[in-house]
C-alpha positions in Angstrom: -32.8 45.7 -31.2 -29.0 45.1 -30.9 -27.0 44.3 -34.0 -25.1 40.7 -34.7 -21.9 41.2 -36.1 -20.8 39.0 -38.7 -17.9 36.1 -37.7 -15.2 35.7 -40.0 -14.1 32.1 -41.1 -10.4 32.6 -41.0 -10.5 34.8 -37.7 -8.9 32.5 -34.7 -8.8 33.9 -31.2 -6.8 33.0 -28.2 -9.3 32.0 -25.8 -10.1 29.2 -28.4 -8.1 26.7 -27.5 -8.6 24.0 -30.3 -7.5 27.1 -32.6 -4.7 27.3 -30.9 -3.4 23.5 -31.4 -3.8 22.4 -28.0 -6.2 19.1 -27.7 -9.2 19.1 -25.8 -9.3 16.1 -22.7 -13.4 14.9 -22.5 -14.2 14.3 -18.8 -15.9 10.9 -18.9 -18.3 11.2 -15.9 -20.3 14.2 -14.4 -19.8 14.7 -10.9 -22.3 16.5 -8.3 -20.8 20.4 -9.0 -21.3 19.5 -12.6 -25.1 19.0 -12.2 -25.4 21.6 -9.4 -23.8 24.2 -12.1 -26.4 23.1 -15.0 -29.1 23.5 -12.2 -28.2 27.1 -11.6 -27.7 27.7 -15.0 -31.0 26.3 -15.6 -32.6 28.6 -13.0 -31.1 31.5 -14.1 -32.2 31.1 -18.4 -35.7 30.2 -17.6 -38.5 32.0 -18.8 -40.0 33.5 -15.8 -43.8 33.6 -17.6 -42.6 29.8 -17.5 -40.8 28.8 -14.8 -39.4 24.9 -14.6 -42.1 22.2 -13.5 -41.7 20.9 -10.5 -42.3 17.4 -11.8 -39.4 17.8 -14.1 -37.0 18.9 -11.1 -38.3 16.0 -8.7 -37.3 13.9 -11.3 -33.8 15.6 -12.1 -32.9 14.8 -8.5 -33.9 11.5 -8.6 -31.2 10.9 -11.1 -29.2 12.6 -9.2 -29.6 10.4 -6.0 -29.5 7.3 -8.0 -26.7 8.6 -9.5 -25.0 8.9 -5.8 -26.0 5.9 -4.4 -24.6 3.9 -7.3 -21.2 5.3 -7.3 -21.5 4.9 -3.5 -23.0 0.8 -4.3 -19.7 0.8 -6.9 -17.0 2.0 -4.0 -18.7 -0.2 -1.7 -18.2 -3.7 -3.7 -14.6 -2.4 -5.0 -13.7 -2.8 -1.1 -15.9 -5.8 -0.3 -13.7 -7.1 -3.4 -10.5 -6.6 -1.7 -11.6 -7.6 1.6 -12.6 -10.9 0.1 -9.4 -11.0 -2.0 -7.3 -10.8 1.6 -8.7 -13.5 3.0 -8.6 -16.1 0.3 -5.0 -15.1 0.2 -4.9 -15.5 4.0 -6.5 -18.8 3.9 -3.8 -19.9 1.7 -1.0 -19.7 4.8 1.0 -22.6 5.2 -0.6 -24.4 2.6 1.1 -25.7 -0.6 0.2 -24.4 -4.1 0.8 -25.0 -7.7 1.2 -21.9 -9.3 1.4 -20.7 -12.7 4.6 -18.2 -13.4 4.7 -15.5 -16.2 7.1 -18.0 -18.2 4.0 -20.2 -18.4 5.6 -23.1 -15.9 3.9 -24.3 -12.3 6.0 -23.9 -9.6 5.2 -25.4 -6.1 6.1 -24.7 -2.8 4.5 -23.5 0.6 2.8 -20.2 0.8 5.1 -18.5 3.7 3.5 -15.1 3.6 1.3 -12.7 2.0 2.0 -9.6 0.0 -0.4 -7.1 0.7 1.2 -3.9 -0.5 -0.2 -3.5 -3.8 -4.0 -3.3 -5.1 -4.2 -7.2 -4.6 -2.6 -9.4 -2.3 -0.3 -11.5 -3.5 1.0 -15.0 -2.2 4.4 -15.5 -1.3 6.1 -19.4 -3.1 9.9 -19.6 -2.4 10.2 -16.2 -2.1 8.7 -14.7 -4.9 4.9 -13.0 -5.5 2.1 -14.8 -7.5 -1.8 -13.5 -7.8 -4.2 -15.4 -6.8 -5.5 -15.8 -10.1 -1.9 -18.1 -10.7 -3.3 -21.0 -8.3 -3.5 -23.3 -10.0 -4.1 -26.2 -6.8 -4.0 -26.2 -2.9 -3.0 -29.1 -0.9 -2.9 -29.4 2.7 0.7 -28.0 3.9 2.9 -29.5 6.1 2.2 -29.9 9.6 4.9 -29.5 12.1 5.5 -30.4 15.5 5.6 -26.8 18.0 8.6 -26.3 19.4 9.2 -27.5 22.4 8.8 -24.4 25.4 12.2 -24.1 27.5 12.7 -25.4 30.6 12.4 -23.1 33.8 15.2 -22.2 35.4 16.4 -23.9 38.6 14.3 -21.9 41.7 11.6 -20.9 39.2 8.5 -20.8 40.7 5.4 -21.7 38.6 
């Protein structure tokens, strides 16, 4: 039968890293490897007089799959989200808005473009970026004539 030997209190080791001062950073979420690696470690601690139920696995990837189509379900509504998000912003081209700016005052003017180049697009008033979330009211824009097309040329033929 092989011997334990005894720990000391005071003894600190290298490997240890919270002996060492440095902070340990908790992962929020496991991820597939992480439940593949407790799997294998699973298998290989089992008894082998008494091996893991079936049942119990079935049911470990079950979780599992859930787990993976809800993260998937999550990604999946995060881009429906911004999808949405572009074309409300769209739909506000050419229209005028009353917007709310970060001093707290509404500022009004026609939406002449949309900002799209951060993680929500943003609507362009005189110039300057506002969130959609600043709207405060949409009226109709102003509706202008086309220009007129230019006359063809003399010996043009149509």
């Amino acid at each position: 039968m092989p011997t334990i030997s005894p720990v000391s209190s005071n003894s600190t080791s290298a490997a240890d890293p919270l002996a060492s001062g440095a902070s340990r950073i908790p992962q929020k979420t496991l991820g597939q490897d992480d439940f593949l690696k407790l799997l294998a470690k699973q298998f290989q601690v089992q008894d082998p007089m008494k091996p893991m139920e079936d049942t119990a696995f079935i049911a470990q990837m079950a979780q599992f799959s859930s787990l993976e189509q809800s993260k998937s379900l999550t990604k999946d509504m995060s881009l429906l989200r911004t999808e949405q998000q572009r074309m409300v912003a769209n739909s506000y081209l050419g229209h005028r808005v009353t917007v709310e700016n970060v001093s707290g005052a509404n500022v009004t003017g026609d939406v002449t473009a949309i900002d799209a180049s951060g993680p929500e697009p943003k609507l362009v008033v005189d110039g300057k970026p506002y969130s959609l979330s600043a709207v405060l009211r949409v009226e109709p824009g102003l509706v202008s004539a086309p220009a007129p097309l230019p006359a063809p040329a003399a010996g043009a033929q149509p």
